[in-house]
C-alpha positions in Angstrom: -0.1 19.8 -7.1 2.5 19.0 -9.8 2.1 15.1 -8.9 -1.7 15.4 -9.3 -1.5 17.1 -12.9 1.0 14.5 -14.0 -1.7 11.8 -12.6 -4.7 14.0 -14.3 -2.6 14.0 -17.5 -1.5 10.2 -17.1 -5.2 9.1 -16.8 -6.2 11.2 -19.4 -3.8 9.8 -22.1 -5.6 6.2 -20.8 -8.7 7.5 -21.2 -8.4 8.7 -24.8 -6.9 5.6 -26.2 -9.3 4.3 -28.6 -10.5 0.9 -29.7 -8.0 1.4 -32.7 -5.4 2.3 -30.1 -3.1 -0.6 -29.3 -1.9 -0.2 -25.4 0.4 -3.1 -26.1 3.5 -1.1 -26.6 7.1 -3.3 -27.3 9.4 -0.2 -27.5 10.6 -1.0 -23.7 10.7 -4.9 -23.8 12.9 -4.0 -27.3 15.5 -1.8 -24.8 15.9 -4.6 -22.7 16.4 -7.2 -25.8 19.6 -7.8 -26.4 21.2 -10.3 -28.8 24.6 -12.7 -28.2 26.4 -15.2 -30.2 27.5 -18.3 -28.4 28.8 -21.3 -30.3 27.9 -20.0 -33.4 24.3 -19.6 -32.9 22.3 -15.9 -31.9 20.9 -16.3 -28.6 18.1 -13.2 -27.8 18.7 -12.3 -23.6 16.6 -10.0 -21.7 17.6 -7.7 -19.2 16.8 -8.5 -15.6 16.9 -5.1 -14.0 16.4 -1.9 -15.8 17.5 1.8 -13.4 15.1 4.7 -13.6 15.7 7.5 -14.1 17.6 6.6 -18.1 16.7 2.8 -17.7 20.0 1.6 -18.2 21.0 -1.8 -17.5 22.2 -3.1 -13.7 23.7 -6.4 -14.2 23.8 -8.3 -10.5 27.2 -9.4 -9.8 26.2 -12.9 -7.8 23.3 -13.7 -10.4 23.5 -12.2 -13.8 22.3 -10.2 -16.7 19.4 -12.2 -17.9 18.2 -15.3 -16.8 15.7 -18.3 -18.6 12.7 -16.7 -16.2 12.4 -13.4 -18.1 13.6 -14.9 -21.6 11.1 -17.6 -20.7 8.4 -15.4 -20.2 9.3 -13.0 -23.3 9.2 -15.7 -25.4 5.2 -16.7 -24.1 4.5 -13.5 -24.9 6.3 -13.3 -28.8 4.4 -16.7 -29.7 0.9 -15.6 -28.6 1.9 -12.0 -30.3 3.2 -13.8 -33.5 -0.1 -16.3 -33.1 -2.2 -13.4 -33.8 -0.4 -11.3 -36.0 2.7 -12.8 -37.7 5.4 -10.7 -38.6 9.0 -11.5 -39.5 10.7 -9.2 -37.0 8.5 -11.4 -34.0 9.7 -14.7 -35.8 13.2 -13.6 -35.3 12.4 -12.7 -31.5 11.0 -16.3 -31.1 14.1 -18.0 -32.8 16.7 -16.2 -30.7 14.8 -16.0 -26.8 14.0 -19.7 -28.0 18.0 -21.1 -28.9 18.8 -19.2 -24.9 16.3 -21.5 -23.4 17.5 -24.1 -24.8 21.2 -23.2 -24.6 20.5 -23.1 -21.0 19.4 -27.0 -20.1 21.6 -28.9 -18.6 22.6 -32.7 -19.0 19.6 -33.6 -16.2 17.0 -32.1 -18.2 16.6 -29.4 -15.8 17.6 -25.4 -16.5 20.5 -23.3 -15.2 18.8 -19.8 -14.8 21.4 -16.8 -15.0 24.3 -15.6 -17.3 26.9 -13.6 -17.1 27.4 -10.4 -19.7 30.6 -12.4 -20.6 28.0 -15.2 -22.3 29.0 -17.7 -19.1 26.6 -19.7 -17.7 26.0 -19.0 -14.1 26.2 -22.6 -12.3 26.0 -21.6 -8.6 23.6 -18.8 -7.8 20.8 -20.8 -5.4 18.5 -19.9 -8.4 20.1 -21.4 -10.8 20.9 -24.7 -10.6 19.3 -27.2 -12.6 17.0 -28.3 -10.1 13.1 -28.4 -10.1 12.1 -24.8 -9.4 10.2 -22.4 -11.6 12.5 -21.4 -13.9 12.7 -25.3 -15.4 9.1 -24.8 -15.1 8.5 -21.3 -17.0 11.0 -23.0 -19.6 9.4 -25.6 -20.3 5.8 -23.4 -20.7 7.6 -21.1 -23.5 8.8 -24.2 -25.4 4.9 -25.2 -24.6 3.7 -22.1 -26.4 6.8 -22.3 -29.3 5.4 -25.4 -30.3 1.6 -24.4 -30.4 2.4 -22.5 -33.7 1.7 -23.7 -37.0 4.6 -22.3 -39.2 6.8 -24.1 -41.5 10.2 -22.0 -40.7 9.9 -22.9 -37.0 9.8 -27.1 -37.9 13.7 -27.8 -37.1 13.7 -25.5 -33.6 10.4 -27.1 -32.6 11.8 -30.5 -32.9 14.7 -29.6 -31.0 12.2 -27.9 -28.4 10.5 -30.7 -28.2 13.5 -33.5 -27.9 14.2 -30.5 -24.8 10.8 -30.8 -23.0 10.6 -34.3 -23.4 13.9 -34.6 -21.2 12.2 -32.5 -18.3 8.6 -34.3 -18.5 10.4 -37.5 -17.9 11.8 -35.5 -14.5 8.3 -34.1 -13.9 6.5 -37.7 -14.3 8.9 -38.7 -11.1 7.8 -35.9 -8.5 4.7 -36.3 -6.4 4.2 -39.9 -7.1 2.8 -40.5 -3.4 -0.3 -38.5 -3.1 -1.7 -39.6 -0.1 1.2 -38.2 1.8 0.5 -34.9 3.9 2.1 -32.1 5.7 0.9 -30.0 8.1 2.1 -26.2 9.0 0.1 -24.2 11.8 -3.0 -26.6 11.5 -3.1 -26.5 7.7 -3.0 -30.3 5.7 -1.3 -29.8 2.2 0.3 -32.4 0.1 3.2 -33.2 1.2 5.3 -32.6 -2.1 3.8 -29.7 -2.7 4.9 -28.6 0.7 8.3 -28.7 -0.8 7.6 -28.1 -5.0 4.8 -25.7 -4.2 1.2 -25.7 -5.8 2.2 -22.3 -7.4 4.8 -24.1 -9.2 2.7 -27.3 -9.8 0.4 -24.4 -11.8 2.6 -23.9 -14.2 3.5 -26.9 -15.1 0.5 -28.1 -15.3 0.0 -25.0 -17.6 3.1 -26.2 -19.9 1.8 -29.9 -20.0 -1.8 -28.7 -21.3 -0.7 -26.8 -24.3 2.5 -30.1 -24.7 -0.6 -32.4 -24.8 -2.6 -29.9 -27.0 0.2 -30.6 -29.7 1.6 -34.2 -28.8 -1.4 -36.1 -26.8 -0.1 -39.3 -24.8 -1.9 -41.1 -22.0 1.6 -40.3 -19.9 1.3 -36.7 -20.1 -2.7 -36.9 -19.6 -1.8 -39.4 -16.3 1.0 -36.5 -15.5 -1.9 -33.7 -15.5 -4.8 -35.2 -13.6 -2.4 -36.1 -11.0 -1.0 -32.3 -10.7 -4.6 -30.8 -11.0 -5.9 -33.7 -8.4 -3.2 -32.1 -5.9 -3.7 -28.5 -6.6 -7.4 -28.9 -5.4 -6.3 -30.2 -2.4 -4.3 -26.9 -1.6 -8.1 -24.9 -2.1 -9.5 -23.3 1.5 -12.4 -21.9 2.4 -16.0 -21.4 0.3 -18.2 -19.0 -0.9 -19.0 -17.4 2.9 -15.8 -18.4 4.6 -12.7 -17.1 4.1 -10.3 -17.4 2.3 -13.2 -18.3 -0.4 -12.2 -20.9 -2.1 -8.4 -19.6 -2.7 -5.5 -22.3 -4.1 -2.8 -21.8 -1.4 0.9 -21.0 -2.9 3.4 -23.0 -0.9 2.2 -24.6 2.4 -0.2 -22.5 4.8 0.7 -19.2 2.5 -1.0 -18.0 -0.5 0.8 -14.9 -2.6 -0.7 -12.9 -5.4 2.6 -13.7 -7.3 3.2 -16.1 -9.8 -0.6 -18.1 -8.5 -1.7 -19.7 -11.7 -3.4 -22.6 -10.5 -6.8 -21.5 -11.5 -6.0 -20.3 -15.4 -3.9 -23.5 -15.3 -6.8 -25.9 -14.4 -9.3 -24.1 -16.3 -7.1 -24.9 -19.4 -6.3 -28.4 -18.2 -9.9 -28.8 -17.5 -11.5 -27.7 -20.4 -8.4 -29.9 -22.6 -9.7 -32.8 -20.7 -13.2 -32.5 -20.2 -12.6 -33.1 -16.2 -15.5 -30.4 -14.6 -13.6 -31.2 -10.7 -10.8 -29.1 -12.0 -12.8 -26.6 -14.3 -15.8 -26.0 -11.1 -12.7 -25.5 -8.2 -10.8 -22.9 -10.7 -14.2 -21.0 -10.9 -14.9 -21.1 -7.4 -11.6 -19.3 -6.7 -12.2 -17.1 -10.0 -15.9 -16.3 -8.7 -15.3 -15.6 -4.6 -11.6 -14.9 -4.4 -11.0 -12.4 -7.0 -14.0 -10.4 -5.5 -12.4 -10.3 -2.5 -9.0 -9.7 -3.6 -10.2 -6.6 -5.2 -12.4 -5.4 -1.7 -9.2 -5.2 -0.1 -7.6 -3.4 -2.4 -5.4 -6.2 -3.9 -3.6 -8.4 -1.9 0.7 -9.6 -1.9 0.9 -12.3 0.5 -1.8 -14.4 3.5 -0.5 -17.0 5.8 -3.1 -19.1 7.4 -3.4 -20.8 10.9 -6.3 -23.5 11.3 -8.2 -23.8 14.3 -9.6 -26.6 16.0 -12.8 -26.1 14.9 -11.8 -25.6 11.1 -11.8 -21.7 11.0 -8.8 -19.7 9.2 -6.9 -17.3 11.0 -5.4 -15.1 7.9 -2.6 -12.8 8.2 -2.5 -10.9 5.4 0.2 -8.3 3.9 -0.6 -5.7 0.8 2.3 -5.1 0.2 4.1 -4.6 -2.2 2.1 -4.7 -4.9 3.3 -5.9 -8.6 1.9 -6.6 -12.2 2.8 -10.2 -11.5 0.4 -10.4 -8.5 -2.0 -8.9 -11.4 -1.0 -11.1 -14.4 -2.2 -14.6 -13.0 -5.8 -13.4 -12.0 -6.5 -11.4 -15.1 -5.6 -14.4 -17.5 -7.6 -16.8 -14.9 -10.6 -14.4 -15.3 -10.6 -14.4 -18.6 -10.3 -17.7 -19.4 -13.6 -18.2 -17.4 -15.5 -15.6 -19.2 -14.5 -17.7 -22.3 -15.4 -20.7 -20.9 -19.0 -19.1 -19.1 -19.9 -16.1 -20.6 -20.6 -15.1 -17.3 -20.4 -10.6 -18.1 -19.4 -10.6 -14.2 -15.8 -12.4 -14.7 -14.8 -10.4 -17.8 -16.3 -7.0 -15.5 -13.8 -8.4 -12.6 -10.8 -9.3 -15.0 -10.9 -5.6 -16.3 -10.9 -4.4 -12.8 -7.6 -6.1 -12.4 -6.1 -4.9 -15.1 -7.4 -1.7 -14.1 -4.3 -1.5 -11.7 -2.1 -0.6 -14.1 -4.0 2.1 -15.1 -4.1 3.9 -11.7 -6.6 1.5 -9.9 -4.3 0.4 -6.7 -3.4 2.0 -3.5 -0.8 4.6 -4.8 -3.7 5.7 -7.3 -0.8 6.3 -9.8 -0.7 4.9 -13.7 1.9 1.9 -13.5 2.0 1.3 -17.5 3.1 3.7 -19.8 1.2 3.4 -23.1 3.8 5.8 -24.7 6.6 3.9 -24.0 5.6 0.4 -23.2 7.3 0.8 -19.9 5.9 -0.3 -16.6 6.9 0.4 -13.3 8.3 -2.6 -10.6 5.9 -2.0 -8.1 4.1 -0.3 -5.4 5.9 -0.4 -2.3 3.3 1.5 -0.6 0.2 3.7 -0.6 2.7 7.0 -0.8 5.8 5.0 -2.6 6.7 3.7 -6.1 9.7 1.7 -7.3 9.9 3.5 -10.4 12.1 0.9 -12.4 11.3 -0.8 -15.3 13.0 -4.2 -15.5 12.2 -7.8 -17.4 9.4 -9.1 -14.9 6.9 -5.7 -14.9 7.6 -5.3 -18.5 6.3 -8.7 -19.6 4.1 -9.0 -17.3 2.3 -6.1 -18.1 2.2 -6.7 -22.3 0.8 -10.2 -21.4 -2.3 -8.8 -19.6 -2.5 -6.0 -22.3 -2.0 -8.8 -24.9 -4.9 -10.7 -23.3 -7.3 -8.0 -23.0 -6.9 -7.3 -27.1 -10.1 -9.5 -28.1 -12.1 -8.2 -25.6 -11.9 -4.2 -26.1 -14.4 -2.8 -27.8 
């Protein structure tokens, strides 16, 4: 009884929340800000894992206290925030989570990931080497978005931003230069760099290098994008009858909820360059996909077998269930409502975001207007991980943050 009025109440605090009501709350990303000096120069870090039931910090002894994925993705979020409403104490958010990222590349162009509460890099952790993996990719899309804005006091760091992204571009232009090469896993035909990079993380660079040629068009970068999108459409399965409808498959024969941003990547990257292959396969997945995803009840994780005659056999796991299985579909819906105007993709991106509110299989809010916290996940239908670390956190403001324009 006492968990159903604190649901009835939860709900009802959702439900009152006005059009002048901002549900984009920063208290809780603010607690997990925290500034250091290194060499001189203030560095903003944002803590990885936050502990219910006080939400202190839990620093991880083999990785870290913060790491260049969740400063990477704070400082997406600061630049669109500042975009829209400019405000000196954002500016200073998006000079310090900015001078981390860029503290953290290494010689090669690539990123370490993880540091120490001691302000020491961490060189070892598998995730954190300066290889290319998603956290040289997430870098390089919040050094994308730094340089998108048009403000004088930012001139010097976005020159040094840039000088930074230049490095790992020239890295990026040197994967998945044979792309008639393909692997196979349980009947299913990727591209075989992909098989190793992953078309999830392909997404997101392909993401960084739209708004990179936004600012600084070159035929190189251009070259660099239609050969990324060309690949990610060979990773889509299925149509509009057949599943898995027209989905972008993650990494080899498995497609995850997770970090999937192929679609609002080549929407973006399509639209930039007038290329309709890459803008008509995004709103295929956008348009058959999604509808499913939601049918189901939202989906983690589906690995896929091929049969001789071309038909899927999908194994699919709902479990668990968090804001950053949510984040990549919302911003993909959106983007094709903007592009369409089709009512029916901004009517399927609120559903999505609808999961924070109390939408998903535990039936439970997962966003906390009142204190800008948001939980980790859903483990189950009956269990909640009620910590609030980096990940939910920003994950959560960005679909908040991208729903802004369109509530009425």
């Amino acid at each position: 009884m006492i968990v159903r009025i604190l649901l009835a109440f939860s709900l009802l605090i959702l439900a009152s929340c006005g059009s002048r009501t901002d549900l984009v709350n920063t208290r809780h990303l603010e607690h997990l800000y925290e500034e250091k000096t290194l060499d001189g120069t203030t560095m903003g870090c944002i803590w990885i894992y936050c502990e219910a039931p006080d939400y202190h910090l839990v620093a991880d002894e083999d990785e870290g206290f913060t790491c260049v994925d969740d400063v990477a993705r704070a400082l997406v979020f600061y630049c669109r925030d500042y975009a829209a409403r400019p405000d000196p104490s954002t500016l200073r958010k998006i000079r310090s989570l900015a001078e981390f990222v860029l503290f953290m590349q290494a010689d090669n162009g690539y990123f370490y990931n993880f540091m120490f509460q001691n302000g020491d890099i961490n060189t070892t952790h598998q995730n954190s080497v300066p290889v290319p993996a998603f956290w040289a990719w997430r870098a390089l899309w919040a050094l994308s978005e730094l340089n998108l804005l048009e403000t004088a006091e930012l001139a010097e760091l976005q020159n040094r931003s840039r000088r930074a992204m230049e490095k790992l571009i020239k890295n990026a232009r040197s994967l998945c230069v044979n792309e008639s090469e393909y692997a196979e896993f349980e009947g299913v035909k990727v591209p075989a760099c992909l098989a190793e990079l992953g078309a999830d993380q392909a997404g997101v660079m392909l993401l960084a290098l739209s708004n990179h040629y936004r600012k600084y068009p070159s035929e190189l970068v251009k070259e660099l994008m239609l050969r990324l999108g060309t690949l990610l459409l060979k990773t889509q399965y299925g149509d509009a009858d057949t599943p898995p409808h027209f989905a972008f498959f993650s990494w080899r024969n498995y497609w995850h909820a997770w970090g999937n941003s192929q679609a609002y990547a080549l929407l973006r990257a399509g639209r930039l360059l007038d290329h309709p292959a890459f803008v008509e396969a995004a709103l295929n997945e956008v348009r058959h996909f999604y509808p499913y995803v939601l049918k189901e009840g939202f989906l983690h994780e589906m690995k896929a077998s091929q049969r001789e005659d071309g038909a899927f056999d999908l194994s699919i796991s709902k479990f668990p269930q968090i804001v950053y299985n949510i984040r990549p579909m919302t911003l993909a819906t959106l983007e094709a409502y903007d592009l369409s105007g089709e009512q029916a993709f901004l009517q399927t991106a609120l559903q999505m975001a609808d999961w924070l509110r109390g939408n998903n299989p535990a039936q439970l809010p997962i966003y906390d207007p009142l204190t800008g916290r948001c939980f980790d996940g859903i483990s189950s239908a009956s269990e909640v991980n009620r910590n609030s670390g980096a990940e939910s956190t920003i994950e959560a403001l960005l679909v908040l943050q991208a729903l802004r324009p369109y509530r009425k």
